[in-house]
C-alpha positions as CSV (number, residue, x, y, z in Angstrom):
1,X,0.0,0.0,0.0
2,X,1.6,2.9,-1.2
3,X,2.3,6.0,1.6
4,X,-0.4,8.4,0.4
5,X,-2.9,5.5,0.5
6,X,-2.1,4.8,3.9
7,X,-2.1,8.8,4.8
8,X,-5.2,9.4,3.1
9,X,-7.5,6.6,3.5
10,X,-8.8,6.5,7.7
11,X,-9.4,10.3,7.4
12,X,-11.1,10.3,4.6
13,X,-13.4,7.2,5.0
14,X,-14.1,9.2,8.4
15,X,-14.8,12.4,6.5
16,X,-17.3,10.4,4.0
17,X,-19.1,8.9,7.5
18,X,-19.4,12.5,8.7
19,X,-20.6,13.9,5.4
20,X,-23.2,11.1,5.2
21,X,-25.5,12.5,8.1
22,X,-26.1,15.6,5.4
23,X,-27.7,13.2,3.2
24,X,-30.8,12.6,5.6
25,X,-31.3,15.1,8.5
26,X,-34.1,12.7,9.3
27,X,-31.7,9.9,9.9
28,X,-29.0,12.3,11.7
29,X,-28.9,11.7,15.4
30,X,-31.2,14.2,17.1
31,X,-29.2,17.2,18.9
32,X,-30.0,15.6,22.2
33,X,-28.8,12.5,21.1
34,X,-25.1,13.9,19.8
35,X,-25.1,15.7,23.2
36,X,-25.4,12.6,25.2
37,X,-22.6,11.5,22.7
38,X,-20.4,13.8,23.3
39,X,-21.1,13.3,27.4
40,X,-20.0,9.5,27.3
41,X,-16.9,11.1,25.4
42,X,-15.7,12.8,28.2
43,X,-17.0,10.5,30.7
44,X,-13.8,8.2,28.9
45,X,-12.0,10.9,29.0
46,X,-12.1,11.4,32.3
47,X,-11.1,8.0,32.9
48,X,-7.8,8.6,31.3
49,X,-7.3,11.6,32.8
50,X,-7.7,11.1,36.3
51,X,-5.2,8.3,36.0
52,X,-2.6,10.8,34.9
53,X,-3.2,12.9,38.0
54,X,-3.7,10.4,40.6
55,X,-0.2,9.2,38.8
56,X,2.0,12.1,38.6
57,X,2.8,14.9,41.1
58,X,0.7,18.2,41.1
59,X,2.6,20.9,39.2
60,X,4.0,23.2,42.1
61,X,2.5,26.5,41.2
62,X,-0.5,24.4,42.6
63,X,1.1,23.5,45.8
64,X,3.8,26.0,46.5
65,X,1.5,28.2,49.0
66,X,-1.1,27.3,51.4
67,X,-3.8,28.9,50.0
68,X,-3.0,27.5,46.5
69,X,-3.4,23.9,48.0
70,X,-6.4,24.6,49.8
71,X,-7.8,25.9,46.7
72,X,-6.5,22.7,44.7
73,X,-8.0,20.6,47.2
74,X,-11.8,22.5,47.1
75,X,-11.1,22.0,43.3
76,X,-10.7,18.8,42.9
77,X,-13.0,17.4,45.7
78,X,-15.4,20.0,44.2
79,X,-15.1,18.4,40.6
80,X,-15.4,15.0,41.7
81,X,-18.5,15.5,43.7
82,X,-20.1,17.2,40.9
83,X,-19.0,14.9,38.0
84,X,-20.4,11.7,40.2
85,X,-23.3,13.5,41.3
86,X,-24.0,14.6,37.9
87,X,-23.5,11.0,36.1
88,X,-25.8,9.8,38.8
89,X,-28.5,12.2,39.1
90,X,-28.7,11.7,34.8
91,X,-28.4,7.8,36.0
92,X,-31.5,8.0,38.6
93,X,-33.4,11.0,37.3
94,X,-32.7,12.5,40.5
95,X,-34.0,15.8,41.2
96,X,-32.1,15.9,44.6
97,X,-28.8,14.8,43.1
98,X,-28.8,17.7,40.4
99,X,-29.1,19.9,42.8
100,X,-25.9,18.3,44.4
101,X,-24.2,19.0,41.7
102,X,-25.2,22.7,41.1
103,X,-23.9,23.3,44.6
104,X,-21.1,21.7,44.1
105,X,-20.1,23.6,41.2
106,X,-21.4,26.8,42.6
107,X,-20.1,26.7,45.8
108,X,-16.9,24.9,45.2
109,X,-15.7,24.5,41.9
110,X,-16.5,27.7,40.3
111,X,-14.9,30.2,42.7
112,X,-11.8,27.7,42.7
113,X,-11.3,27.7,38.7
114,X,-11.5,31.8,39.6
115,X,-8.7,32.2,41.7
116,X,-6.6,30.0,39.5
117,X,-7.4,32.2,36.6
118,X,-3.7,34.5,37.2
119,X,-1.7,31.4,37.0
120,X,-2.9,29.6,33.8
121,X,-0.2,28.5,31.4
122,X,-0.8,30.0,27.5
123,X,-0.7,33.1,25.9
124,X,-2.6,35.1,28.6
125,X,-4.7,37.1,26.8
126,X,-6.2,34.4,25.5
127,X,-6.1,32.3,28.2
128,X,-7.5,34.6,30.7
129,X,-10.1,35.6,28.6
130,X,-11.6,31.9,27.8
131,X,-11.2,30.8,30.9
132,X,-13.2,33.6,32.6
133,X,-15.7,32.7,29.6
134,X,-16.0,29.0,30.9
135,X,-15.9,29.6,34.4
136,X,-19.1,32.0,34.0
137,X,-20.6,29.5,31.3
138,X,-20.3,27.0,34.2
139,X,-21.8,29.2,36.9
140,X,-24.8,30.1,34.7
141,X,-25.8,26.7,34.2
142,X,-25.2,25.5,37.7
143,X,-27.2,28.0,38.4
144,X,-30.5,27.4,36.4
145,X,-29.7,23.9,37.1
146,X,-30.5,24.8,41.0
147,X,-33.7,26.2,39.9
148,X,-35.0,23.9,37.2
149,X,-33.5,20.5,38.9
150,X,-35.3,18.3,37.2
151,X,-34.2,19.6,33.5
152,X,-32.2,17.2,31.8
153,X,-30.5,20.0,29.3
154,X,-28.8,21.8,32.1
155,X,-27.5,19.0,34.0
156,X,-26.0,17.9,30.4
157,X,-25.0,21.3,30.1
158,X,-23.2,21.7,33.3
159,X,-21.5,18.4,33.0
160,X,-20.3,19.8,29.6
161,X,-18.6,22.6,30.7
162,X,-17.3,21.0,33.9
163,X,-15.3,18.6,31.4
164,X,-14.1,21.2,28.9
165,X,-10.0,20.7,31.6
166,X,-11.0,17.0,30.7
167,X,-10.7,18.1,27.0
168,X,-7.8,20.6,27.8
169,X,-5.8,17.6,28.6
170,X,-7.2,14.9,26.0
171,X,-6.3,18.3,22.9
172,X,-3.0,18.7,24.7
173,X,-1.8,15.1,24.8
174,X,-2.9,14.9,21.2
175,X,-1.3,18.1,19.9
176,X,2.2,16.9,22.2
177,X,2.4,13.2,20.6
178,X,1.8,14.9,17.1
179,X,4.3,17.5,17.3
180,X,1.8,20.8,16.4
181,X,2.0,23.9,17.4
182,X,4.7,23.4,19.9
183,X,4.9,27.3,20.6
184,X,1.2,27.7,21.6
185,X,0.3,24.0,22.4
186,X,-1.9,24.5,25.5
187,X,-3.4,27.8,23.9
188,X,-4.7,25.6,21.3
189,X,-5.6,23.2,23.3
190,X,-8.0,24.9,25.2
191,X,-9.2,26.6,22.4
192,X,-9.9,23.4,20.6
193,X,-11.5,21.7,23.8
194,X,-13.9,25.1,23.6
195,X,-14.8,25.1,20.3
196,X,-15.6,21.1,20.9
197,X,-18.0,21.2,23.8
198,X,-19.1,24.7,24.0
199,X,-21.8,25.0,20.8
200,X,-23.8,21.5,22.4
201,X,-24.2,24.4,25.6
202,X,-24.5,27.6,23.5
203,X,-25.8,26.5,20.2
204,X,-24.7,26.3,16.5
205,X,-23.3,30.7,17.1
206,X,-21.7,29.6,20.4
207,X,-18.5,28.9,18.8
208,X,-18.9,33.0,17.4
209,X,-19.8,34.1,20.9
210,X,-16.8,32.8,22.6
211,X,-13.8,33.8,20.0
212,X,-15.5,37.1,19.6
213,X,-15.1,37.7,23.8
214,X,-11.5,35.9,23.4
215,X,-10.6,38.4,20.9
216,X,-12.0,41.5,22.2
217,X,-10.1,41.0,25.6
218,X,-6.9,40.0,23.4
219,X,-7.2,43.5,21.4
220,X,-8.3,45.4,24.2
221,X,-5.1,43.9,26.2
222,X,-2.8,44.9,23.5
223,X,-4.3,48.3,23.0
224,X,-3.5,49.1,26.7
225,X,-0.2,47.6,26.9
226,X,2.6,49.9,28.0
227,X,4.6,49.4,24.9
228,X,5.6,47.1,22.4
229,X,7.9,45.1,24.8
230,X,4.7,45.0,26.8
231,X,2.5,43.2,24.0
232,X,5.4,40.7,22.4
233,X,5.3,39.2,26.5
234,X,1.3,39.4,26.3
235,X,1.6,37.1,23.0
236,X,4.3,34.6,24.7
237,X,3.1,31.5,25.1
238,X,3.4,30.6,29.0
239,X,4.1,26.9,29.8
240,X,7.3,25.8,31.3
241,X,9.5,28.2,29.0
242,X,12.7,30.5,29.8
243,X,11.9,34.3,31.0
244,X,13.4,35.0,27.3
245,X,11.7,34.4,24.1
246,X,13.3,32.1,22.3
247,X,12.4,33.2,19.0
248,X,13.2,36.5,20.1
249,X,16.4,35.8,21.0
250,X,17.1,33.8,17.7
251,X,15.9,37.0,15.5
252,X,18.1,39.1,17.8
253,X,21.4,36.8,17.2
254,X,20.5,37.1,13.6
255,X,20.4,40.4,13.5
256,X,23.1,41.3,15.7
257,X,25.6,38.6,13.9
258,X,24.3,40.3,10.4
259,X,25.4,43.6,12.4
260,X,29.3,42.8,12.7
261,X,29.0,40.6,9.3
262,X,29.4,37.5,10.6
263,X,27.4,34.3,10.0
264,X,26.3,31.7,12.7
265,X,26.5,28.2,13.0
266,X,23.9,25.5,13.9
267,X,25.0,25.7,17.5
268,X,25.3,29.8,18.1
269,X,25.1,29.1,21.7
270,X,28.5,27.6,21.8
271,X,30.1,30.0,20.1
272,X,32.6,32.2,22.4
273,X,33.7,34.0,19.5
274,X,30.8,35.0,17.9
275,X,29.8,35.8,21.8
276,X,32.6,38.3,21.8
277,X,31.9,40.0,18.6
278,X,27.8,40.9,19.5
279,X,29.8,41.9,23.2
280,X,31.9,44.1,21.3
281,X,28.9,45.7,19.7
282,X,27.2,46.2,22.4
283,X,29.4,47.6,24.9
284,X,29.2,51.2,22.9
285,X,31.6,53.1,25.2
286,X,33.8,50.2,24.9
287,X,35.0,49.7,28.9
288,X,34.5,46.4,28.7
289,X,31.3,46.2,30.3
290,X,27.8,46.9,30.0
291,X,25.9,49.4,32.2
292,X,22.7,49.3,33.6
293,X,20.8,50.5,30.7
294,X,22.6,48.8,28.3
295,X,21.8,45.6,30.1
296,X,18.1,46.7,29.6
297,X,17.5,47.5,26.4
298,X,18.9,44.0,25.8
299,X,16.8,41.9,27.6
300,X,13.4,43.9,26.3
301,X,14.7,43.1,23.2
302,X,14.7,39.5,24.0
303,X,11.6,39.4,25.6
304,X,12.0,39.3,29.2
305,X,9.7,40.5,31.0
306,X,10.0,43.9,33.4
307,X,9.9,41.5,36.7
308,X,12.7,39.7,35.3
309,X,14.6,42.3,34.1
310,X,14.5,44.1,37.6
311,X,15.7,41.0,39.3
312,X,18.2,40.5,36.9
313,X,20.1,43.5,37.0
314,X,19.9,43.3,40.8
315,X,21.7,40.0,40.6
316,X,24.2,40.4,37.9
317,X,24.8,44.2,37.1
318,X,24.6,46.4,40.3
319,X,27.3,44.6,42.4
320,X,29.4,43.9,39.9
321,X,30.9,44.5,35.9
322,X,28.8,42.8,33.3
323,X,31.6,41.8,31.2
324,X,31.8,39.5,28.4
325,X,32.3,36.4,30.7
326,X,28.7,37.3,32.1
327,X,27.2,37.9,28.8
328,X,28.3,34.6,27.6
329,X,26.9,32.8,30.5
330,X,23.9,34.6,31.4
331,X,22.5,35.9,27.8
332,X,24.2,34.2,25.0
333,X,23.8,30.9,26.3
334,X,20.8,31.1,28.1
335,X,18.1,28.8,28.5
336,X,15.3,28.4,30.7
337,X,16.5,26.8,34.2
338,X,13.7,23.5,34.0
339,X,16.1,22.8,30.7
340,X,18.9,22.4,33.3
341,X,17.5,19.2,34.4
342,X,19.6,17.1,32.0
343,X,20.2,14.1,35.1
344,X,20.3,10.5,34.3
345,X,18.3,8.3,36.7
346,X,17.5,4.5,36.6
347,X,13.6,4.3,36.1
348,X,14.0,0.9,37.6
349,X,15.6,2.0,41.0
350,X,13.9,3.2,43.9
351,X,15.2,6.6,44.9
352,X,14.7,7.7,48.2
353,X,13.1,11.4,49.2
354,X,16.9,12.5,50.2
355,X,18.6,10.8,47.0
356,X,15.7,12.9,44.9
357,X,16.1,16.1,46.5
358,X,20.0,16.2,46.1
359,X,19.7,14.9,42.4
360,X,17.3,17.8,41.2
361,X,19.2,20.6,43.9
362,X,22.5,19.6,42.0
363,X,20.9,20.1,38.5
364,X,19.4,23.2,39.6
365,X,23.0,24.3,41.5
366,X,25.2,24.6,38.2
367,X,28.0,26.7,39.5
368,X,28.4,24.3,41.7
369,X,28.2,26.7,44.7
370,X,26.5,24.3,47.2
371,X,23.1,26.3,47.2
372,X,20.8,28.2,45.0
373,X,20.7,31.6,45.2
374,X,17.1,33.7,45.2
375,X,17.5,34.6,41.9
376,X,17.1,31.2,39.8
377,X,14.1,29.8,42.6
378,X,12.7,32.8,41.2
379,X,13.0,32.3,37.6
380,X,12.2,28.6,38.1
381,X,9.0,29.3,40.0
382,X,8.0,32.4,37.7
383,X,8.5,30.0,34.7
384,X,6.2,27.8,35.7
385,X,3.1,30.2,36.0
386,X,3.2,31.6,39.8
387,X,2.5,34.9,40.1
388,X,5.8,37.1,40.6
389,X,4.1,38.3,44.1
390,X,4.0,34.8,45.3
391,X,7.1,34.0,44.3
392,X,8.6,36.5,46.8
393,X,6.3,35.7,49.6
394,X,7.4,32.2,49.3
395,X,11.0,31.9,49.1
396,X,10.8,34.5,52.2
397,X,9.0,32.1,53.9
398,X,11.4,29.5,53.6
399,X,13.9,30.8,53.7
400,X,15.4,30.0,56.7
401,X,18.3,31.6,57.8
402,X,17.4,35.0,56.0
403,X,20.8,34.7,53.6
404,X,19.4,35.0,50.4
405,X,20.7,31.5,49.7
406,X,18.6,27.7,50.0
407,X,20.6,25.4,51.2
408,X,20.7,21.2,50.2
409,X,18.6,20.8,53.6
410,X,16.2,24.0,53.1
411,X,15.4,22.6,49.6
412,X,14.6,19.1,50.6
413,X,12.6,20.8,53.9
414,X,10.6,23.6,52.0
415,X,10.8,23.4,48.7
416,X,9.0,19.4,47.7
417,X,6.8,20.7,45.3
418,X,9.5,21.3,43.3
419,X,12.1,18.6,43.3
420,X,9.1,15.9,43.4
421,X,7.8,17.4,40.6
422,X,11.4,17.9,38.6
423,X,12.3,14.1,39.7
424,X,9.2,12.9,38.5
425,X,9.9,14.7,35.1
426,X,13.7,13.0,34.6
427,X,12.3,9.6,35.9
428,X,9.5,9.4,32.9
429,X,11.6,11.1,30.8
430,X,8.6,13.6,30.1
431,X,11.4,16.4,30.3
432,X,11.9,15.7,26.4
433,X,8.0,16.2,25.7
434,X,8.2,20.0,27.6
């Protein structure tokens, strides 16, 4: 069987399937009946899902702070009382039940989903927007569900829109083990999981209601943004990636090589020379150093964001030179610092909680200095979708001798979320899939 036969033929033969419920509306399943379809879908889905959770370690932005547990924990108990409620009260015909499961979602899942709105991965205008969409979807049909109990299309309806994360997951597992859009994956994603569930709910213009909020919010968000530097971080895609772009930074090594006439090989990064000549170009006074504004104007151009930036300078330009040796370690070869965690481990040994700890601390400790300094907990933590705010308030908390520095023993104490969740990453390999 020749390739394109084999490419073409499953889609297609699916396609012709599709196409064939145009040929009789009378014999086309009835809308309720494609709702109930798509219900048993994510009651599957589910299935699969849960299993990934109940198998892998919360991601730490969840976890780092107190309230962010609690909240996971009213989430997730929340959910799960209102997905079995739900199935059952559909099951039974159960007025009493549905109105379980509005509660449930009213009271508990709803204003979880809300505060966990600022730290969504994705390109945040987007994000925000059609999450804040769902989450009020979700609310408004709890809510008539509480009043009408006993109708069966908004205890569908709520079901749906509790298992549009069901569908986040499924669309981002897909898109991952296809290899598509690997710069907005989860934006898509959602979008995709959206634009499956949301027109059974909203009807055949739902799918028009939702991208025209999305996109209102997203131009209304670049309108008001500060300045351009400002809108290229809006439209970064925010899921486990460096504080730099790295497209950015690629166009910007372009440019810059193009600058002092010099071409770059495969493997820019490794290039000291080529590092020197952009250094050169840079340091327009020529002492050997860049100054604070320099310094600046190079990482906006990069993409980093102003939080970063600030903390940045602090660390590496006011207390001392930022000469080429800096440049080359800190910009030209930069890279996010989860890509640091390059550690073989045996998948068939049994590490211990201490053995764990010290494998991801000395990944994460790659001067070798014996502790990590506030700066690159930051970065890590930031990277992963907590809010720059609760980054601070965290590492203050634990830290616990006040010297800016976490020790081996303050990591494996204070800081679990994150080197169970890094270890858990090398073990499965999943590291390679980021």
């Amino acid at each position: 069987m020749s390739r394109a036969l084999t490419t073409w033929l499953p889609p297609v033969a699916l396609m012709v399937v599709s196409f064939a419920w145009t040929l009789d509306p009378a014999a086309r399943p009835s809308h309720g009946a494609q709702t109930l379809l798509l219900c048993v879908a994510s009651v599957i889905a589910n299935v699969f899902v849960l299993r990934y959770h109940y198998t892998h370690p919360p991601h730490p932005k969840f976890v780092m702070l107190p309230a962010r547990r609690w909240c996971l924990r009213a989430h997730v108990v929340s959910g799960s009382l209102e997905l079995v409620a739900g199935l059952l009260a559909y099951a039974l015909g159960s007025p009493a039940l549905a109105i379980v499961t509005a509660l449930a979602a009213l009271l508990g899942h709803v204003p979880s989903a809300a505060y966990q709105v600022p730290v969504v991965f994705g390109v945040k205008p987007v994000m925000n927007a059609a999450y804040v969409y769902v989450i009020a979807l979700h609310a408004w049909c709890a809510a008539h569900l509480l009043v009408e109990p006993g109708s069966e299309f908004w205890l569908l309806s709520t079901f749906l829109v509790l298992n549009i994360y069901v569908w986040v997951r499924a669309c981002y597992y897909a898109l991952l083990r296809l290899e598509l859009f690997p710069r907005a994956r989860y934006t898509v994603a959602t979008l995709l999981a959206g634009l499956l569930l949301l027109p059974a709910v909203l009807g055949p213009a739902g799918n028009l209601c939702v991208l025209a909020f999305v996109a209102l919010h997203a131009w209304l968000r670049r309108v008001t943004a500060r300045d351009g530097d400002d809108r290229r971080a809006l439209a970064r895609e925010r899921a486990r990636t460096g504080f730099v772009d790295p497209v950015a930074k690629t166009l910007w090594t372009r440019a810059q090589l193009d600058a002092v006439g010099l071409t770059a090989p495969p493997a820019v990064e490794g290039s000291r020379a080529l590092a020197a000549a952009v250094f050169q170009r840079l340091d327009r006074d020529g002492d050997g150093a860049l100054d604070e504004d320099e310094v600046r104007e190079l990482l906006a151009e990069l993409g980093a964001s102003e939080g970063f930036t600030r903390s940045f300078l602090v660390r590496f330009v006011a207390r001392r030179r930022f000469d080429l040796a800096a440049f080359y370690a800190h910009v030209w070869r930069e890279q996010s610092v989860q890509a640091r965690l390059r550690a073989r481990v045996d998948p068939r040994r049994r590490y211990t909680p201490d053995e764990q700890a010290r494998v991801v601390f000395e990944q994460l400790d790659v001067d070798g200095a014996g502790t990590l300094d506030r700066f690159e907990l930051r970065v890590l933590l930031v990277e992963w979708g907590l809010p720059e705010d609760e980054v601070e308030r965290y590492i203050a908390l634990f830290d616990e001798d006040r010297d800016e520095h976490i020790s081996l023993g303050e990591f494996r104490r204070s800081f679990a979320p994150i080197w169970r969740y890094c270890f858990h990453l090398l073990e499965t390999g999943e590291l390679t899939h980021a």
